[in-house]
C-alpha positions in Angstrom: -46.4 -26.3 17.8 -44.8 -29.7 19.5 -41.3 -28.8 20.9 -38.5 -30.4 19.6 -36.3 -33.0 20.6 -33.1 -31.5 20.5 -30.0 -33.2 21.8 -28.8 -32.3 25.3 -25.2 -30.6 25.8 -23.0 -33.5 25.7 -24.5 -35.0 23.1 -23.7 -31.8 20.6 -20.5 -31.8 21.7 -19.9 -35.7 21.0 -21.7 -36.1 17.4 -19.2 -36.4 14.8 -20.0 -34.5 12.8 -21.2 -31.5 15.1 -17.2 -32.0 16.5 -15.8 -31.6 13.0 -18.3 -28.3 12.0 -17.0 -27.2 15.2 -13.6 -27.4 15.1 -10.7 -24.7 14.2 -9.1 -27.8 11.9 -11.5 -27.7 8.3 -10.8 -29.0 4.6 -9.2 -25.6 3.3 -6.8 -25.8 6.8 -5.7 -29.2 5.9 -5.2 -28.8 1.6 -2.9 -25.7 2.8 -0.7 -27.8 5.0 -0.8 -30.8 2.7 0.9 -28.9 0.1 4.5 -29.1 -1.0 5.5 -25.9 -3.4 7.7 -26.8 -6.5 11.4 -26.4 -6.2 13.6 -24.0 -8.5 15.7 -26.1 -10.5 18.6 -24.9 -8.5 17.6 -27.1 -5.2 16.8 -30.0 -6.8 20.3 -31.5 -6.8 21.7 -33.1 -3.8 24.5 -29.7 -3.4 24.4 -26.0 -4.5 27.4 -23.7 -5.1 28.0 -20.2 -5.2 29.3 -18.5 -8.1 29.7 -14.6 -8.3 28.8 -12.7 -11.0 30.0 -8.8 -12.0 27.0 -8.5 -14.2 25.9 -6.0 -11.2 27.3 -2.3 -10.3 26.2 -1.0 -7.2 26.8 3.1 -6.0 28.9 2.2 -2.7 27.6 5.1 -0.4 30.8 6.3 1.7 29.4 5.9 5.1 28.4 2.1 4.3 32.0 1.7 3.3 33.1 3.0 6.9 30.3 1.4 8.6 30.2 -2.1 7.1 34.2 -2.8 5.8 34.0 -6.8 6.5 31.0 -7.2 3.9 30.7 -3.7 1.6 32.8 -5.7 -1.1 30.2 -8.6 -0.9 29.1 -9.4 -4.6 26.1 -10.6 -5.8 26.2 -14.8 -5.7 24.0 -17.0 -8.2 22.9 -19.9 -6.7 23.1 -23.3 -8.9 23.2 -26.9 -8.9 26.1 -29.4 -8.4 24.7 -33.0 -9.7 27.9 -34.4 -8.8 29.7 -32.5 -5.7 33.0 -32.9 -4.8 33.9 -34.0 -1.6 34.8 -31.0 0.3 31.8 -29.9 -1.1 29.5 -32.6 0.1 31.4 -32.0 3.8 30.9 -28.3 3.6 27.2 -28.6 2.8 26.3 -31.4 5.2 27.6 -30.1 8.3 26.1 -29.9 11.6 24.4 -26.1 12.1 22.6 -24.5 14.8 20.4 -22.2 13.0 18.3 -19.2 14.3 15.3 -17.3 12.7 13.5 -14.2 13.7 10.5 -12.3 12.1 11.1 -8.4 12.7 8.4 -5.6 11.7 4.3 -6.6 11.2 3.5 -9.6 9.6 3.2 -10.7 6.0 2.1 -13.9 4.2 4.4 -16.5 3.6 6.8 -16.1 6.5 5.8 -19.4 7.9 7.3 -20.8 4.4 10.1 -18.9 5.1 11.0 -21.0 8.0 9.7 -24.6 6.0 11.9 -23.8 3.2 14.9 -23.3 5.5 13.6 -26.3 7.7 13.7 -28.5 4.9 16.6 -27.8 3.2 18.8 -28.0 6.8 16.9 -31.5 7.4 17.8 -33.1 3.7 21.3 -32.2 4.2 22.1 -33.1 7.9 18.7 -34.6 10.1 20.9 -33.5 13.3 21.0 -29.6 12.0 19.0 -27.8 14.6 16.8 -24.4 13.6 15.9 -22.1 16.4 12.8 -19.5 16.4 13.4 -16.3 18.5 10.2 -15.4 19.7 8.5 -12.1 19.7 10.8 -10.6 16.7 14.4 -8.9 18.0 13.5 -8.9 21.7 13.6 -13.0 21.3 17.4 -12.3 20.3 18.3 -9.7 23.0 16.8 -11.9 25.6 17.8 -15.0 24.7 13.9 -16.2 24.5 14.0 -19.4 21.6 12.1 -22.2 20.8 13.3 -25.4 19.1 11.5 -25.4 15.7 10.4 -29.1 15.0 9.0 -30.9 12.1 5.5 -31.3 13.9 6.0 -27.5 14.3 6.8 -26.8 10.9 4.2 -29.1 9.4 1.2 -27.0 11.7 2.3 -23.9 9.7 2.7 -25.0 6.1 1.8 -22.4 3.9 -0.4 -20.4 6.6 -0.5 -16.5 7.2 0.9 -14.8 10.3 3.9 -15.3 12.2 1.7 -16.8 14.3 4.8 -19.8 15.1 7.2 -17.3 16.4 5.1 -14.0 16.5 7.0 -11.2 15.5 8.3 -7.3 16.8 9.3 -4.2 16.4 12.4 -3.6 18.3 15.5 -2.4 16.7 19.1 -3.6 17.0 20.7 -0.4 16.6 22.5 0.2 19.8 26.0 -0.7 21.0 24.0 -2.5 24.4 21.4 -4.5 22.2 24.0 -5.2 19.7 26.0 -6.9 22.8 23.0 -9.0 24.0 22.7 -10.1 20.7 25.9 -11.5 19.9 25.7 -12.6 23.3 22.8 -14.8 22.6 24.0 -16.1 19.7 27.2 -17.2 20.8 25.7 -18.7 24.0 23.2 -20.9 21.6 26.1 -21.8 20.0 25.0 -20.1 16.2 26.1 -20.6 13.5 24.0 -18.4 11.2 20.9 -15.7 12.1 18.8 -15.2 9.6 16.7 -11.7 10.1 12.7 -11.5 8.2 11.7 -8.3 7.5 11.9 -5.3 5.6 14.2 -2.4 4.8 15.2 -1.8 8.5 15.6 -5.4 9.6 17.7 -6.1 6.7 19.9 -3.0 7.7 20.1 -4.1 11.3 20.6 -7.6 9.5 23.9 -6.2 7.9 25.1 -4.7 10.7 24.9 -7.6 12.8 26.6 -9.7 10.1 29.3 -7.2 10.5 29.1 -7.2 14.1 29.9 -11.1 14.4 32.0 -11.4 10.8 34.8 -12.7 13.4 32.9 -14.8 15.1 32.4 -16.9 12.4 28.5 -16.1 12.6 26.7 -15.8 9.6 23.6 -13.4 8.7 21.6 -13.3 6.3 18.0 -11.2 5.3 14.9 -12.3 3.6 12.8 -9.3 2.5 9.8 -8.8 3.7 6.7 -6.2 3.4 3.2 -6.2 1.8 3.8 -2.7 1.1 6.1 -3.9 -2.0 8.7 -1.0 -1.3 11.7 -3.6 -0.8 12.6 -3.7 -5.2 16.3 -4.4 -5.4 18.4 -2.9 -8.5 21.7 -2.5 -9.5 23.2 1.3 -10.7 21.8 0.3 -14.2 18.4 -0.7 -13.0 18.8 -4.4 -13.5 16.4 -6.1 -11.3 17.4 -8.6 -9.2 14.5 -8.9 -7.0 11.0 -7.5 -7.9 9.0 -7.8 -5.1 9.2 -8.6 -1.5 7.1 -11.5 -0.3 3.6 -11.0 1.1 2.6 -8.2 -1.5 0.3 -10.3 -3.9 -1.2 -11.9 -1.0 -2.3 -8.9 0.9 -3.3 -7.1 -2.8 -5.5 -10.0 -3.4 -6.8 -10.0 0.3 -7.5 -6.1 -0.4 -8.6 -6.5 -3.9 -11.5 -8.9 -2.8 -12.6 -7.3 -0.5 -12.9 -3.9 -2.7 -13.8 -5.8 -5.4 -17.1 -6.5 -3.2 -17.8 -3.2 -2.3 -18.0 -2.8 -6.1 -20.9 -5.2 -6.9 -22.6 -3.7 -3.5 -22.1 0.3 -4.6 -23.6 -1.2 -8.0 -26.6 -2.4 -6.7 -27.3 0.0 -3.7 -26.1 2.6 -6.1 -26.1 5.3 -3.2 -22.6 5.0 -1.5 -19.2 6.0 -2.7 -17.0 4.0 -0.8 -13.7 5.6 0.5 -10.7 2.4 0.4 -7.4 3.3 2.0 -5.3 0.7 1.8 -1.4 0.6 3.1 1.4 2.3 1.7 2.9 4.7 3.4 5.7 5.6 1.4 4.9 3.8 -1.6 1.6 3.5 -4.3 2.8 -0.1 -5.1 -0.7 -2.0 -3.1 -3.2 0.9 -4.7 -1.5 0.3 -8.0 -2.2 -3.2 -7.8 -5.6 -3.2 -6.2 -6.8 -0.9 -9.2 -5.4 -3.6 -12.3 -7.4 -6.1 -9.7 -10.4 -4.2 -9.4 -11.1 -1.6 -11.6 -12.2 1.0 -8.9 -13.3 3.9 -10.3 -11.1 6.4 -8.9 -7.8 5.1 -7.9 -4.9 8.0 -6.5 -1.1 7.0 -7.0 0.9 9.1 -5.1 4.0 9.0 -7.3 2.1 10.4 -10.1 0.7 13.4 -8.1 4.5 14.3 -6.6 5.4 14.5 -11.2 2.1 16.9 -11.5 2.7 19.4 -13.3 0.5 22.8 -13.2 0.7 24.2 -17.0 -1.6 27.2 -16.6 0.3 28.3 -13.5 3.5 28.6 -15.3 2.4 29.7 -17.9 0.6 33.0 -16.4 3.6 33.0 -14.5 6.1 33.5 -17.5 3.7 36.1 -18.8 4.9 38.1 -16.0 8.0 36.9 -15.8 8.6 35.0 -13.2 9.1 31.2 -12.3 6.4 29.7 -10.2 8.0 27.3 -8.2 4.9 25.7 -6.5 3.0 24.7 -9.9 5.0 21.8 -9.6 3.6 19.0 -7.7 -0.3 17.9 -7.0 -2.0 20.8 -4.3 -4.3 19.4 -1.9 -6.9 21.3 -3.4 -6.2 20.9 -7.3 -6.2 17.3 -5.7 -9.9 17.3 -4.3 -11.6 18.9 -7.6 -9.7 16.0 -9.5 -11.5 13.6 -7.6 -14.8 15.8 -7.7 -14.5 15.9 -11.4 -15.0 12.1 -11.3 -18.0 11.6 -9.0 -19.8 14.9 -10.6 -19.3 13.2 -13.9 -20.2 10.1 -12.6 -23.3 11.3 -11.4 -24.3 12.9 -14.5 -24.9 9.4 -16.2 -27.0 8.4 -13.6 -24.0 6.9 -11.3 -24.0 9.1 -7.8 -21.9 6.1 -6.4 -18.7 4.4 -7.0 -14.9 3.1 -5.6 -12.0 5.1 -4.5 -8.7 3.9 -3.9 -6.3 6.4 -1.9 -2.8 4.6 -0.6 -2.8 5.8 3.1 1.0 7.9 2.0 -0.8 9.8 -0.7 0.0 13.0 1.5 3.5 12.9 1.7 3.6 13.2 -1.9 1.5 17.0 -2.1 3.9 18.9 -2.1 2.0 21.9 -0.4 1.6 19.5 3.0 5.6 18.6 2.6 6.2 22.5 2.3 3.5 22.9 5.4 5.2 20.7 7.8 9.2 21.9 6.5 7.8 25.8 7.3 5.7 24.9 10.4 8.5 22.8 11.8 11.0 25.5 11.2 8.2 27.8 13.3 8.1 25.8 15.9 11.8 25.2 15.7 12.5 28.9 16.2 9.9 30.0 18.5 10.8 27.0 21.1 14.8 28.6 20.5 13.9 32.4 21.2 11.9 32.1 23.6 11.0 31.2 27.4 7.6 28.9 27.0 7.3 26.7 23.8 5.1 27.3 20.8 2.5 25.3 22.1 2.4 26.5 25.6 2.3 30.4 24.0 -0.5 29.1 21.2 -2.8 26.5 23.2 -5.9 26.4 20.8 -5.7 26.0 17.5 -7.4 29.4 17.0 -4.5 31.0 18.9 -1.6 29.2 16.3 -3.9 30.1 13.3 -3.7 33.9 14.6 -0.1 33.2 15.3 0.7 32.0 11.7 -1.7 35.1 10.2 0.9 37.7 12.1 4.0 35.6 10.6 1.7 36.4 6.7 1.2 40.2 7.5 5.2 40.2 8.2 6.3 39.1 5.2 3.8 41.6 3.7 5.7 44.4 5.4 9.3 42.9 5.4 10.2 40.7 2.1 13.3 39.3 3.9 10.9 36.8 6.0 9.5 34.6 3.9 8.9 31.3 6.3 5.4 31.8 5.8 3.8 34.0 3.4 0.2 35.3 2.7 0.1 32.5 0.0 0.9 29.6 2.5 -1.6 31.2 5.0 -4.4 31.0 2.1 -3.7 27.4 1.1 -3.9 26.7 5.0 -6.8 28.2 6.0 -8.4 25.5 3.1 -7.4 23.0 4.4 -10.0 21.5 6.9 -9.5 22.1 10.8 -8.6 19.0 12.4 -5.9 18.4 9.6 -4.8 22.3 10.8 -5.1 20.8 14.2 -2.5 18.0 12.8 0.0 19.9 11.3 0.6 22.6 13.8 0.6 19.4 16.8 3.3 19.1 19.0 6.8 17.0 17.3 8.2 14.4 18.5 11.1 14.2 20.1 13.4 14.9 16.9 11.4 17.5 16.2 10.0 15.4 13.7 6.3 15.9 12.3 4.2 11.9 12.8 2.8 11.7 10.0 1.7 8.2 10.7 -1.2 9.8 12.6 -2.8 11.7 10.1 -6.4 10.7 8.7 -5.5 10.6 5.3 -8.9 9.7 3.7 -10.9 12.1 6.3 -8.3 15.1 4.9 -8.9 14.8 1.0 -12.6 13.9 1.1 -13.4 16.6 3.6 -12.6 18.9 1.1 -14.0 16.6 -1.5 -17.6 17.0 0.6 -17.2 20.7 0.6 -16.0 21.4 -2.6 -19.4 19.1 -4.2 -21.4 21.5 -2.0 -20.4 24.3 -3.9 -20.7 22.6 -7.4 -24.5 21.5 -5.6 -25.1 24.9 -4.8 -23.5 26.3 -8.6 -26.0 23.3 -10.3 -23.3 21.7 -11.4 -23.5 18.5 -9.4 -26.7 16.9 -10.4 -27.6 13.4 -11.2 -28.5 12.6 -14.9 -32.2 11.5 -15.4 -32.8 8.8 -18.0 -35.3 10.3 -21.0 -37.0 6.9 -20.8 -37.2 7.8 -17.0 -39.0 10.8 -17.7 -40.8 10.5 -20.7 -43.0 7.7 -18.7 -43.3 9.4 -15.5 -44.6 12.6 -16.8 -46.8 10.5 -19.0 -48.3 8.4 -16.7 -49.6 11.7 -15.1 -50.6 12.9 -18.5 -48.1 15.6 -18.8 -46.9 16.1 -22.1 -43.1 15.2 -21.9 -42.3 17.1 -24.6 -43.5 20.3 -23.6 -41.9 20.3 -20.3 -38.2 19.3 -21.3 -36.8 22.4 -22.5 -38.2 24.0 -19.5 -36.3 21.2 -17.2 -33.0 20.3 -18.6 -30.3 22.4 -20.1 -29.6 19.4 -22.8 -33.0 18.7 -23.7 -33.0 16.4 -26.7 -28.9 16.0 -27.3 -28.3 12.7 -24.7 -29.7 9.7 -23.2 -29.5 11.6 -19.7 -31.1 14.2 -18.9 -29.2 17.7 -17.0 -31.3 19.5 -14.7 -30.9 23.0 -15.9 -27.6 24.6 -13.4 -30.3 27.5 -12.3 -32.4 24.9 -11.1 -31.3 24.5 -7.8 -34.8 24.1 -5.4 -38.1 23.5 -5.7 -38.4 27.7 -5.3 -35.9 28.0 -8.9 -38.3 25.4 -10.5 -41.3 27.2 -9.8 -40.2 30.2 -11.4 -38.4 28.4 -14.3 -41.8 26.8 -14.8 -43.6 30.2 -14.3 -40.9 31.8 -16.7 -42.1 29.7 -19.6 -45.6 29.8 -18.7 -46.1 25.9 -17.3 -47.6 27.2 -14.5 -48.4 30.1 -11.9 -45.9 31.5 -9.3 -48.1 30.7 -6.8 -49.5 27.3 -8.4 -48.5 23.8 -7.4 -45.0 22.1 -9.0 -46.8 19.2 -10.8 -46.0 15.8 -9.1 -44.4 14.0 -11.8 -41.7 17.0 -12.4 -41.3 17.4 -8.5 -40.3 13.7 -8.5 -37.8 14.2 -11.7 -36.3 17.4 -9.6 -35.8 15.6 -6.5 -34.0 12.9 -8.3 -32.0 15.0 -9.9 -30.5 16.1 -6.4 -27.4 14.2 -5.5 -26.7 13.1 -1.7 -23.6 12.4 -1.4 -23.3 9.3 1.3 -20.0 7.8 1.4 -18.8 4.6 3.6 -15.1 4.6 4.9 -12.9 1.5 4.7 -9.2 1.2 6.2 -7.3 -2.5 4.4 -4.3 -3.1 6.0 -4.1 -5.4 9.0 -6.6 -7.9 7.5 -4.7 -8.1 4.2 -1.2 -9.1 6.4 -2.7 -11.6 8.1 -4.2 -13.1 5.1 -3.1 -17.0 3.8 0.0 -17.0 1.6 -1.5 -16.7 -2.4 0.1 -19.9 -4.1 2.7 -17.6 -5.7 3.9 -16.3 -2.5 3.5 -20.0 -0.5 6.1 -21.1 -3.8 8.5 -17.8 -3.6 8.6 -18.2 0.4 9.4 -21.8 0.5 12.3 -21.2 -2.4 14.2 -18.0 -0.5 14.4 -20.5 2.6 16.2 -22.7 0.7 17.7 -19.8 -0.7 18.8 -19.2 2.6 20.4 -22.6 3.7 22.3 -22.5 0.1 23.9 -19.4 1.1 24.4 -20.3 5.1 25.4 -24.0 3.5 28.3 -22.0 1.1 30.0 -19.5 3.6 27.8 -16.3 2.6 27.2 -13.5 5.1 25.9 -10.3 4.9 23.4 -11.3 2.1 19.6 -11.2 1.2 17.9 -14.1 -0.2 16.4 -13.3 -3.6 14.6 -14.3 -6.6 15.6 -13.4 -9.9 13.3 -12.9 -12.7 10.3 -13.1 -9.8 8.2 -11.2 -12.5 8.7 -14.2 -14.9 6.9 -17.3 -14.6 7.9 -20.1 -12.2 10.0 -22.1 -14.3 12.3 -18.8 -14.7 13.0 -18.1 -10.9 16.4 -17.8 -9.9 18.1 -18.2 -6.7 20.4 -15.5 -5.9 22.2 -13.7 -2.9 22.2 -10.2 -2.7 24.7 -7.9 -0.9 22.3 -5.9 1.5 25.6 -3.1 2.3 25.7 -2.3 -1.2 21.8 -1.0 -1.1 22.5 0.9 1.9 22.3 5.1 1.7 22.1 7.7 4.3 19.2 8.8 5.2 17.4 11.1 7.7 15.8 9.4 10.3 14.1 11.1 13.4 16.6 13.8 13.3 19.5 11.9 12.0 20.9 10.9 9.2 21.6 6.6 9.2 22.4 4.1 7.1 19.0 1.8 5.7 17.8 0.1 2.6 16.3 2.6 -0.1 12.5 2.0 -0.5 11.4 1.4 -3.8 8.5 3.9 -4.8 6.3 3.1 -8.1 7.7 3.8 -11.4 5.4 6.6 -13.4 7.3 4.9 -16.4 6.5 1.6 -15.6 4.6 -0.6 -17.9 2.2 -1.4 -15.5 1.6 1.9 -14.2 0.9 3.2 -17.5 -1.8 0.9 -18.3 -3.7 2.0 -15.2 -2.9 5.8 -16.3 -4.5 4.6 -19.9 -7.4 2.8 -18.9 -8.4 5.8 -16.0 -10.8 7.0 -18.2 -12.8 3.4 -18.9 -12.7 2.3 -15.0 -14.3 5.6 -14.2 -17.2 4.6 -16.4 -18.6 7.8 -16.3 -21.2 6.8 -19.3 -24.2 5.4 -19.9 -24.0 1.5 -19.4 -22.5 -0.8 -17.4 -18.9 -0.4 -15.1 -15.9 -2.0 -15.8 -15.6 -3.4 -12.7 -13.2 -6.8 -12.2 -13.7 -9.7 -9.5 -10.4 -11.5 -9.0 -12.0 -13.5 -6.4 -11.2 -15.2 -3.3 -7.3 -16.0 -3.0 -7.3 -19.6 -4.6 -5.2 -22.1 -3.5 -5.5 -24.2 -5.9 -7.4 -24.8 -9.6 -5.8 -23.7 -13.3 -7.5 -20.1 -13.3 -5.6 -18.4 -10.0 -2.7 -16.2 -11.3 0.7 -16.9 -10.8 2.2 -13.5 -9.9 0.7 -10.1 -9.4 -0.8 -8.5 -12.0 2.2 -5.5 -12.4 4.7 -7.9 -12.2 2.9 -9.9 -15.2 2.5 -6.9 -17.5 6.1 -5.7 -17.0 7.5 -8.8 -17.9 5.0 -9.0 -21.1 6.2 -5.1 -21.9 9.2 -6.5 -22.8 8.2 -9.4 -25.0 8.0 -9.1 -29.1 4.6 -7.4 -29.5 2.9 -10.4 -31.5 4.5 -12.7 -28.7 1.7 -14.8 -26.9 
C-alpha cells in the first residue's frame, strides 16, 4: 500500500477549514450568543414603576423582625410599564449607577443572563452606568477583587452555562468582620446597589446586607438561584409568586437526556439495571421531573416515603393496644423490598433490566435513619460528657461500637427507663449494611452535627436491594419469565415434546405468555429430581440440553451500572425557557435598583404559565425568613421548598407508576425528550411539573 501524502504540521494548522473544525468557537456557540430572549411586556416601555400590592400575607417570624427592622415591613412590588413617565420619573430611572454583581453557591444555567439582562437594561437607561462582577462569589466582595463587566464581555456569555465570567463561591457573609469588609468594599467602589445570585443562604446573607447598609443608601437585592428547585416562594395562603428558581429545567433536561439514553441502552443490552442519582438533597423536585421526562421505571420521591404509612403495623398494633409510633414513615428496609418488588416483577415478563431514579436526599426522609442519627448523636453526645476519652477513642472499630450499642439494647431490656436505644433499633441496625453502620456511628462535626452530605445514598438502598434479591433467588421467587414461543421451539428443535415437559418446568404452565420456573426449582440438582419426580428422566441421567438452556435462562444475574448527575447537569447551556426567565429577572433587577427597592428578590409571577403571562415582581426576602437549626444553632434563612404529595404533577407520576414500570409483556414506556434545543417549534417552554400544574387548574375540556 503507497503511503499517503498527508499535509505537514503547519499546513493542518493553517487550512481553513481544519482551523474552524478545530476551534472552541462552532455554529451552536455562535446561534447561542446571537440570540436576544423576548421581553415581558413590563420592560418594553422606556420607564417602570413600582406599585405595592397587599394581595400577599406573609407569617413575620419574630427573630426576623429583630434581626432585619429596616426591611421586615418590605411588601411585595409589581413591576409595570410607564409609556409616558413623568419627569422625576425619567430623572430617577436614568441616573448614573455603579452596579455590582456576584454569583454565590455552585453554578446553575442562566446566570450569565442574569448579568445581560441587568447589563442591558442599566445601558438603555444611562450608557455611563457602570456594572461590576465580584469574582470568585463572596470572597470577590470581602476582598475587594472586581472586574469591569463590558459589552464585549457580556456579548461572549449570552445565553451560556456556568459562571464561567465571574466564577462563583461558597463563602458566607455571616460574620460581624466579613460583614465589615463588605460594606467596606462597596462603599470604596462607590455602590450603589449589590445584587447577590444564589439560593436560600445567599439570599439570606443578601438580606442581611441590605440591612447592614439600609443607611448607606446601598441597595441589595437577590435573584434565586438552584437547579435543585427548592427556592418556591408563597405567601401564608399558598399563593405563588415565584415557582421555580432558575437553572432547574436546564439541569432536568441535561439529566433527563442523559437517563433517557441509558433507557434505549438497558433496552437493547437488556442485562443492566442502571442506578441514577441525581441532586437533591433536601428536595425530590429534579427526580420528579426527570421521571415525567423519562419514564424510568422505578423513580423514588422522598416526600412521599417521609407520608408512608404502615397499615398492617398499626393495625396489629391496636389489636394489642398500643400505638406504634414507627409505622409511620418509609423503613429502609420496607424501602428496599419496594424497589425489589419492581425488578422481580420486571424480570418475570422477561425484563431483568431497567432505570432507577433515587434523589441523592432520599435518606433524610426514612424516618428510621433520622431516628438513627437523633439516638446515635445523643450516644455520642453523652458518652463524650461522662467520660475521660471520647466515644470514638473508647470504640475504635466498628465492631467495638456495634458491641457498644448491643450493651446500650440488653439495658433497656433490664431497665425500661433507658430507652435511647432499644433491642428494636439494634435489629433494624444490624440490617442495615456495614459501611452505612460505619457512617452513622462516624465521628460529628464540630456542632456535633451528623454529615450527611457524605453518605453513598444509592450504594445504601441497593446493597440491601442486592441482598434482599438473593434471598428471593434463593426462595425461587426471582426468576426471569421465559417466552412459550421461546420454549416451545427450543425443545422442539431437539425433538422434545414441549408439551410433556411444561408442567414439569413451570409453576404456570399454560395460564401466560411467560413462562415461571417452578420456585423449587432452584439448580440444575432441583431440576433433576423435579424431572426424576415426574418420570422425564433418571436421577442419575443427563438434564436434556434444550431444558438445561430454558433453566439457565430462567436464572437472573443481577448486574447493575451506577450513575451520579449533578455537576454535569449545572454546567449545562441555559434551556430557552431559562435563557428567557434569566435575561427578564435582570431586568427585573435594574427595575427594582432603578425605583428605590432594597431588600428584595427578583421574581416571576405566573413562571408556570406560558411566556406571554410572566410577570415581573419584587419579593420581600425578610418576610420568607424562619429560624432554623443550623450546625448546632438555630439562624435565620429562606425555607426550602420540598415537593408537594398533593401536587398535580406529582400525582400524575404516583398514577402512571404502574405503566412506566412496564412490568408486562410488550414494549416500555420509555420517553426521549432529547437534546436541550435551542431553537425549533417542538422544544418545551417550561418544565414539565410546572406545565401540568398550571393545566390542573384549567376547565377540564380547556385545550
Amino acid at each position: 500500500m503507497t503511503e499517503k501524502n498527508w499535509m505537514d504540521k503547519d499546513s493542518l494548522l493553517q487550512h481553513a477549514e481544519i482551523r474552524k473544525a478545530a476551534d472552541c468557537v462552532n455554529a451552536e456557540l455562535l446561534e447561542r450568543r446571537a440570540y436576544r430572549p423576548s421581553l415581558c411586556d413590563a420592560f418594553r416601555a422606556s420607564c417602570t414603576r413600582l406599585q405595592e400590592t397587599d394581595r400577599y400575607r406573609f407569617s413575620i417570624d419574630r427573630d426576623a423582625e429583630e434581626q432585619l427592622p429596616s426591611i421586615i415591613q418590605n411588601p411585595v412590588q409589581e413591576i409595570l410599564a410607564v409609556d409616558s413617565p413623568d419627569e422625576e420619573l425619567q430623572k430617577r430611572t436614568q441616573q448614573r449607577r455603579t452596579i455590582g454583581i456576584v454569583f454565590s453557591g455552585g453554578p446553575a444555567p442562566g446566570g450569565h443572563n442574569v448579568i445581560a439582562g441587568l447589563f442591558d437594561a442599566a445601558i438603555q437607561a444611562n450608557p455611563e452606568n457602570r456594572l461590576l462582577g465580584f469574582l470568585l462569589g463572596p470572597d470577590g466582595i470581602i476582598e475587594n477583587e472586581a472586574i469591569e463587566i463590558t459589552e464585549a464581555l457580556v456579548d461572549r456569555y449570552r445565553n451560556l452555562g456556568g459562571f464561567t465570567m465571574i466564577k462563583t463561591g461558597r463563602t458566607k457573609i455571616d460574620t460581624p468582620g466579613k460583614m465589615a469588609l463588605s460594606k467596606k468594599t462597596c462603599m470604596a467602589l462607590g455602590l450603589d446597589a449589590l445584587v447577590i445570585v444564589g439560593g436560600d443562604d445567599s439570599n439570606t446573607n443578601a438580606a442581611f446586607l441590605a440591612q447592614e447598609m439600609i443607611d448607606d443608601g446601598i441597595q441589595v437585592i437577590g435573584v434565586p438561584k438552584t437547579i435543585d428547585g427548592d427556592i418556591q416562594v408563597r405567601d401564608a395562603e399558598h399563593q405563588v409568586l415565584c415557582a421555580m428558581s432558575f437553572g432547574f429545567h436546564s439541569a432536568a433536561r441535561a439529566f433527563a437526556l442523559d437517563i433517557a439514553n441509558l433507557c434505549t441502552d438497558c433496552s437493547s443490552d437488556v442485562k443492566y439495571w442502571h442506578i441514577c442519582k441525581v441532586m437533591g438533597r433536601v428536595a425530590s423536585h429534579l427526580a420528579l421531573e426527570v421521571a415525567l421526562q423519562t419514564h424510568a421505571n422505578i423513580t423514588l420521591i422522598g416526600e412521599d416515603l417521609a407520608e408512608y404509612v404502615d397499615k398492617s403495623r398499626i393495625q396489629g398494633a391496636e389489636k394489642k393496644g398500643e400505638v406504634d409510633y414507627t409505622a409511620y414513615g418509609m423503613t429502609l428496609r420496607h424501602l428496599s423490598r419496594v424497589v425489589c418488588d419492581g425488578i422481580v416483577r420486571r424480570a418475570a415478563v422477561g425484563k431483568n433490566y431497567g432505570v432507577i431514579v433515587i434523589p441523592e436526599g432520599v435518606l433524610e426522609f426514612i424516618n428510621e435513619i433520622q431516628v438513627f442519627i437523633i439516638k446515635l448523636n445523643t450516644i455520642i453526645a453523652d458518652y463524650n460528657h461522662t467520660h475521660d476519652r471520647s466515644f470514638h477513642q473508647a470504640f475504635p472499630s466498628l465492631d467495638d461500637k456495634l458491641d457498644h450499642l448491643r450493651g446500650l439494647a440488653r439495658l433497656s431490656r433490664e431497665n425500661e427507663r433507658f430507652t435511647v436505644w432499644n433491642t428494636r433499633d439494634d435489629d433494624l441496625f444490624n440490617v442495615i449494611p456495614a459501611f452505612f453502620q460505619g457512617g452513622l456511628l462516624s465521628e460529628r462535626d464540630a456542632h456535633g452535627n451528623f454529615q450527611f452530605s457524605l453518605v453513598e445514598t444509592d450504594k445504601v438502598l441497593m446493597g440491601l436491594v442486592k441482598d434482599y434479591l438473593a434471598t428471593l433467588k434463593e426462595r425461587g421467587e426471582y426468576k426471569i419469565g421465559i417466552e412459550e414461543r421461546y420454549y416451545r421451539k427450543t425443545l422442539s428443535a431437539e425433538g422434545l415434546d414441549p408439551d410433556v415437559y411444561g408442567p414439569a418446568l413451570f409453576r404456570n404452565w399454560g395460564e401466560g405468555a411467560h413462562l415461571m420456573v417452578k420456585k423449587s426449582i432452584i439448580s440444575l440438582k432441583t431440576l433433576t429430581a423435579e424431572l426424576a419426580r415426574v418420570g422425564l428422566m433418571k436421577e442419575d441421567g443427563e438434564i436434556p440440553p434444550a431444558v438445561e438452556s430454558i433453566y439457565k435462562k430462567s436464572v437472573p444475574n443481577f448486574k447493575t451500572q451506577v450513575h451520579f448527575y449533578g455537576y454535569d447537569g449545572r454546567g449545562s447551556n441555559p434551556t430557552r425557557f431559562d435563557c428567557n426567565y434569566t435575561y427578564n429577572l435582570g431586568w427585573t433587577v435594574f427595575s427594582l435598583i432603578a425605583n428605590g427597592a432594597t431588600g428584595q428578590m427578583a421574581a416571576m409571577r405566573n413562571l408556570e404559565q406560558s411566556f406571554p403571562n410572566w410577570e415581573p415582581v419584587g419579593v420581600p426576602i425578610a418576610s420568607l425568613m424562619h429560624l432554623e437549626e443550623r450546625k448546632g444553632k438555630l439562624e435565620l434563612v429562606l425555607e426550602k421548598s420540598v415537593v408537594d404529595t398533593q401536587s398535580p404533577a406529582f400525582r400524575v407520576v404516583k398514577a402512571l407508576r404502574e405503566k412506566w414500570l412496564a412490568a408486562a409483556p410488550g414494549d416500555d414506556d420509555y420517553r426521549s425528550p432529547g437534546p436541550i434545543r435551542f431553537t425549533g417549534k417542538s422544544e418545551e417552554d417550561r418544565p414539565l411539573t410546572l406545565q401540568i400544574n398550571s393545566w390542573a387548574q384549567e376547565e377540564p375540556n380547556a385545550p
